[in-house]
N, C-alpha and C positions, 0 to 999 in steps of 0.2 A: 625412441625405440620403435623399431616397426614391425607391423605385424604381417602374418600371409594376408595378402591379397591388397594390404596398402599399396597405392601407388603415384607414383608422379607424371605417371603420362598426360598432361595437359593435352596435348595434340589431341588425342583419341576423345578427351569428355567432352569437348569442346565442340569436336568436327561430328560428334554424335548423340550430340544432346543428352546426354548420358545425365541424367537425374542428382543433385548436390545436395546433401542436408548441410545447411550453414547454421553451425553450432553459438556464433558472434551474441551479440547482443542485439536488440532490434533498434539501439541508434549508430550503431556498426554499420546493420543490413540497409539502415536508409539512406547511410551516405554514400555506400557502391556497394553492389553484386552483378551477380551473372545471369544471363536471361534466363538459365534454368538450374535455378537456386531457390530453393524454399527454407524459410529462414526459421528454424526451432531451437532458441536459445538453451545455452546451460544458466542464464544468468541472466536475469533482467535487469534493464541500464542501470535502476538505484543497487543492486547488487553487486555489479560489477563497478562500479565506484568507489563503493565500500572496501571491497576487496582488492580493488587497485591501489587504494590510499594505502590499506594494509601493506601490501609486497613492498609501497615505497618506505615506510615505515621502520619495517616488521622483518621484514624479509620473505622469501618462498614459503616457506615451512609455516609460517604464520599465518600467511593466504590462504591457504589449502587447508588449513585446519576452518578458519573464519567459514570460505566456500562449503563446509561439509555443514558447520553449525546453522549456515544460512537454508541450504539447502536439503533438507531432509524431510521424511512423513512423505506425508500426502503432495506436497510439491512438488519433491522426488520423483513419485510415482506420475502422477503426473507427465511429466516432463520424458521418463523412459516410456510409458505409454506412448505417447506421441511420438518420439523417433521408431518404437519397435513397427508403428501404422504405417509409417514414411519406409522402412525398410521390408514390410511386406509387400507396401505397393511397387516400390522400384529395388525389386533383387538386385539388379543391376549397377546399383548406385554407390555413393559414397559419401560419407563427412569430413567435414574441416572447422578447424576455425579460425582465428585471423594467421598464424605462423605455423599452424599445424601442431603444438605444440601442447599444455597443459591441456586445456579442454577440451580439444576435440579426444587425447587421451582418455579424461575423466568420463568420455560422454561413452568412447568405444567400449571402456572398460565397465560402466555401468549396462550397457545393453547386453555385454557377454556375459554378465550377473543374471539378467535374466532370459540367457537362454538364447541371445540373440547377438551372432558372431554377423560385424559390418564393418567392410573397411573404410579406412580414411585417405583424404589425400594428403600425401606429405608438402611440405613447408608451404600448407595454409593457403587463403584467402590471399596472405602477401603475395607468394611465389607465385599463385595463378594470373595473378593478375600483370604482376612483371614479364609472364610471360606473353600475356594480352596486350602489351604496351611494347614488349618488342619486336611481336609476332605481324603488328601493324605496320611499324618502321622497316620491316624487310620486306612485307606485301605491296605497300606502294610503292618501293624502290623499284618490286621487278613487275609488278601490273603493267600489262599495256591498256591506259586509260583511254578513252576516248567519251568525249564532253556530248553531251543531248542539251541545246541550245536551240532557244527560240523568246522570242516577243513573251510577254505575261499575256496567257490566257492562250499560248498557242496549243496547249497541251503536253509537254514534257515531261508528267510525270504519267499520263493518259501513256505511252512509250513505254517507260522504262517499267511499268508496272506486264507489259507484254510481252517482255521479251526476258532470257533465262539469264542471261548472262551479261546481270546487272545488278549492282546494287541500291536502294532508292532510299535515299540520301534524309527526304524529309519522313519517309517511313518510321525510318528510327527513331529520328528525333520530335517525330509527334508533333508537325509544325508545316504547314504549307510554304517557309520561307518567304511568303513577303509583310509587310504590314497587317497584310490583313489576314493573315496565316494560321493565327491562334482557334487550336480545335475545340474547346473547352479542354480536353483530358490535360492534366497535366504533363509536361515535357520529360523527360528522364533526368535525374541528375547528370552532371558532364560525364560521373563516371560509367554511371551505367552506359551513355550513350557511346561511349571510349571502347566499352569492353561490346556491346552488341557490334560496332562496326569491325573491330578488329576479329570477330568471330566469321560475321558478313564474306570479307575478304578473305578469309583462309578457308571456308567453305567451296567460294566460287573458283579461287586459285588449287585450290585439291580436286576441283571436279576435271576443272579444263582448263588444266597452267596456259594452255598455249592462243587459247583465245581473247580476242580484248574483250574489254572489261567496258561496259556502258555509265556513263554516272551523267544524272541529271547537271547542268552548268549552274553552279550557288556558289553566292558570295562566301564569306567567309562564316558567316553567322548564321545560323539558321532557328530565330527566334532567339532564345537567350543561349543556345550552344553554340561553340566552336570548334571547325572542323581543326586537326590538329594540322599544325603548321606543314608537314612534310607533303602532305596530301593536298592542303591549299596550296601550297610550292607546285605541286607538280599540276593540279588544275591549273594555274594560270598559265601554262605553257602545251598543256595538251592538243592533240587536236580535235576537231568538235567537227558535227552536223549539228545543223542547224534548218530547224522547221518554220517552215514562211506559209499562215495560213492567212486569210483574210480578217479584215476587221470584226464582220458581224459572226464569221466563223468562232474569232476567239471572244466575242461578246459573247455567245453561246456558252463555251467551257465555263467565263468566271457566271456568268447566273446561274448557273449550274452547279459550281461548288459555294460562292459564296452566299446564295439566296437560296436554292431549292436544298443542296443537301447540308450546308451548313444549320438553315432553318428547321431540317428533319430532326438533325442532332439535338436541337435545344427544344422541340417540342418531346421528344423520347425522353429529356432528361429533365426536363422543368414541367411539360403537361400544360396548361394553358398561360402560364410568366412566359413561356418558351420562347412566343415573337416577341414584347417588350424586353426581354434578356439579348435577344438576336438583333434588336434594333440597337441596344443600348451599348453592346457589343463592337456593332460598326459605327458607330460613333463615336465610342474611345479608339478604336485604330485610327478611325479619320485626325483625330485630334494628335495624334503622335507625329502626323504628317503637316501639322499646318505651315509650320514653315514654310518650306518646299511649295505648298500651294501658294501660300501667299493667301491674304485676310480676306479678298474678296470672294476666289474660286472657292475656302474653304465653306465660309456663308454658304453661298450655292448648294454645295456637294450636300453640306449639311440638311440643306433644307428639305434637300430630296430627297434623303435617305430617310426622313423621318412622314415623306409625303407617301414615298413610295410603299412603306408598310402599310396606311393607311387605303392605301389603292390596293394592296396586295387583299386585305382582309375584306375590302366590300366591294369588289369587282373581280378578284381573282387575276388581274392585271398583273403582269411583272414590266411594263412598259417602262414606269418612271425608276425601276432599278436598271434597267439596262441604261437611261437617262446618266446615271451617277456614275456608273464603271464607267460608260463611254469618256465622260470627262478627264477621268483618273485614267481610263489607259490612254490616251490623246495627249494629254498634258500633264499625267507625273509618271506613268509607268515605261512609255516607249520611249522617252528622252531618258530615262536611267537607263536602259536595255544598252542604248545605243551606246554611251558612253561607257559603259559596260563591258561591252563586247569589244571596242576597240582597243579595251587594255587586254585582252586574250593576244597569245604571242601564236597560238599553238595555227595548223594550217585546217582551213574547211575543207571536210572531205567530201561533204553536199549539200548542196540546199534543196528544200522540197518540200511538197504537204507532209503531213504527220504521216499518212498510210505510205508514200514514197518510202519515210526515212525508215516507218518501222520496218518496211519489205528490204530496204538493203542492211538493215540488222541483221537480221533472221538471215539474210543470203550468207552476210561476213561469218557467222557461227556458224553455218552450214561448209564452211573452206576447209 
C-alpha cells in the first residue's frame, strides 16, 4: 500500500544524501547499509527471531499479532519517540525496511498515530540496494577511468585527495591498501563499502558525465575488501599517470603516514599504550610479510622497528624508522610495484613528479 509522498526514487536520495530511517533490526543494519542511514528498529534481533520463527510456523496473521504482544507500553513509546526525533530533524527524509513492506508499514502507521505523517521508501532496503549494485555495473561501464600510479610512498593518494574529480578508493574502505595499511578504525563491511562506492560513482558521473574520472592504481584487495570484479576488469586495462618521485622524497610520505601520523592516531586513541600498540602494530604487519622478505631481512626489519621506537622516545630521532621503510621499499615494495605495473595493459599518459601530474589533472578537468 502506498501512501502520499512514499517513494522509489533511489536516484534522487542517494545523489542527495537525503536522510534514511532504517526500520531493520540492528543485525540487519550491521551487515549492510547506506552511508546515510540511521538505524532505529521496530524490533530487536531476539524479537524479530521470535517473530520470524512465528510467520514460518504460524503464518502472517500470527506474526503481527506475536510483534504487537511483543511490542507495546513503554517500548512502544519508546521506539515512536525516537523515529518522531529522527523525522523532526530530517523533514526531508524517509523509512524503510528490508522490502519495504510490513514494518516499515507498522512503523509509518504508528508515527501517523501520533500525530506524525513520514514517508517511506518503497521496496525497502532490498530494492535500494539492487539499485546500488546495478547503478555501479553501468557507472564503470561508461566512466572514463584514468589510473593515479606510482612507486609506494610516491604519494597517490596525497593526488587524488586534490583533485575533484576523483574517487579515493582507500577512503572508503578505511585501508591505506598496503601491508601496512591498517588504520586502527575498523574497515566497512563489503557491503557497506559496495553501496558507498557505487554512491561515489554516480555522484561524480551526475556532476561531470563527460570528464574522466581519476582513481588511485590498487590491487584488487584493498585490506580485507574487494573491488568488484567489473571495476578491477576495467582497471587493469585503463590508462594511468604515473608519479616518479625520488627515494628520500617518498621516504618522507611513508614516515609521515606510517610513523608520525599513524603514531598520532594510536596516541588519540590509546593515551600513553599509544606507542607500544603502534610498535606492536608494525610488527604484526611485518610479520604477514615474512615470507616475501625471507628470515634474514625479516630479523633485521624487525629489530629496527622495535629500536626505532626506542630512539623515537629518548631522542626524538625518526632516523632508525626511515632505516626500516628504506629496506621494505628497496627490497619488498618497489619489486612489487614493478611487476605490478607491467601487468597494466592500459597506455601512460605521463610521467612526472606529483605536482606535474596533479597540474595536468586539474588542466584535463578544466577541457
Amino acid at each position: 500500500m502506498q501512501a502520499p509522498g512514499d517513494s522509489d526514487d533511489y536516484r534522487n536520495i542517494f545523489l542527495h544524501d537525503i536522510p534514511v530511517l532504517d526500520t531493520r533490526a540492528p543485525m540487519e543494519f550491521a551487515q549492510g547499509a547506506f552511508p546515510n542511514a540511521e538505524n532505529i528498529p521496530l524490533m530487536t534481533d531476539a524479537e524479530r527471531a521470535e517473530v520470524g520463527t512465528c510467520y514460518k510456523e504460524q503464518g502472517q496473521q500470527a506474526a503481527i499479532a506475536l510483534g504487537h504482544q511483543l511490542i507495546h507500553g513503554a517500548a512502544k513509546d519508546q521506539r515512536i519517540a525516537a523515529w518522531r526525533d529522527f523525522a523532526i530533524r530530517h523533514p526531508e527524509g524517509y523509512l524503510y525496511c528490508f522490502r519495504g513492506g510490513l514494518r516499515s508499514q507498522i512503523s509509518q502507521q504508528w508515527l501517523a498515530e501520533a500525530d506524525t505523517r513520514y514517508p517511506r521508501i518503497l521496496g525497502g532496503y532490498k530494492a535500494m540496494r539492487r539499485f546500488l549494485l546495478d547503478e555501479l555495473e553501468h557507472s564503470v561501464a561508461r566512466a572514463d577511468l584514468v589510473l593515479v600510479s606510482g612507486a609506494t610512498g610516491s604519494g597517490k593518494t596525497r593526488v587524488i585527495e586534490t583533485v575533484d574529480s576523483s574517487i579515493d578508493l582507500e577512503g572508503l574502505a578505511k585501508h591505506r591498501g598496503s601491508a601496512f595499511g591498517h588504520l586502527i578504525v575498523e574497515q566497512p563491511t563489503q557491503i557497506n563499502f559496495e553501496n558507498a562506492l557505487s554512491i561515489e560513482f554516480l555522484k561524480k558521473l551526475e556532476a561531470s558525465p563527460q570528464r574522466k574520472l581519476f582513481l588511485e592504481d590498487e590491487g584488487r584487495l584493498i585490506g580485507r575488501l574487494s573491488l568488484p570484479n567489473s571495476l578491477s576488469e576495467k582497471m587493469a586495462c585503463a590508462p594511468l599517470v604515473i608519479i616518479e618521485e625520488d627515494f628520500e622524497s617518498r621516504l618522507d610520505v611513508l614516515v609521515d603516514d606510517y610513523v608520525l601520523n599513524l603514531g598520532e592516531r594510536f596516541l588519540n586513541k590509546f593515551s600513553d599504550r599509544g606507542p607500544e600498540l603502534h610498535r606492536n602494530k608494525l610488527l604484526d604487519d611485518l610479520s604477514r610479510i615474512k615470507k616475501r622478505l625471507g628470515s634474514e631481512r625479516y630479523l633485521k626489519t624487525s629489530a629496527l622497528i622495535t629500536q626505532a621506537f626506542v630512539e623515537q622516545k629518548t631522542t626524538d630521532s625518526l632516523h632508525l624508522h626511515r632505516e626500516w621503510i628504506a629496506i621494505l621499499l628497496g627490497e619488498y615494495y618497489d619489486p612489487m610495484y614493478q611487476y605490478q605495473l607491467a601487468r597494466r595493459q592500459g597506455e601512460v599518459l605521463l610521467r612526472g613528479c606529483r605536482r606535474d601530474v596533479t597540474d595536468w589533472i586539474i588542466k584535463q578537468n578544466a577541457l
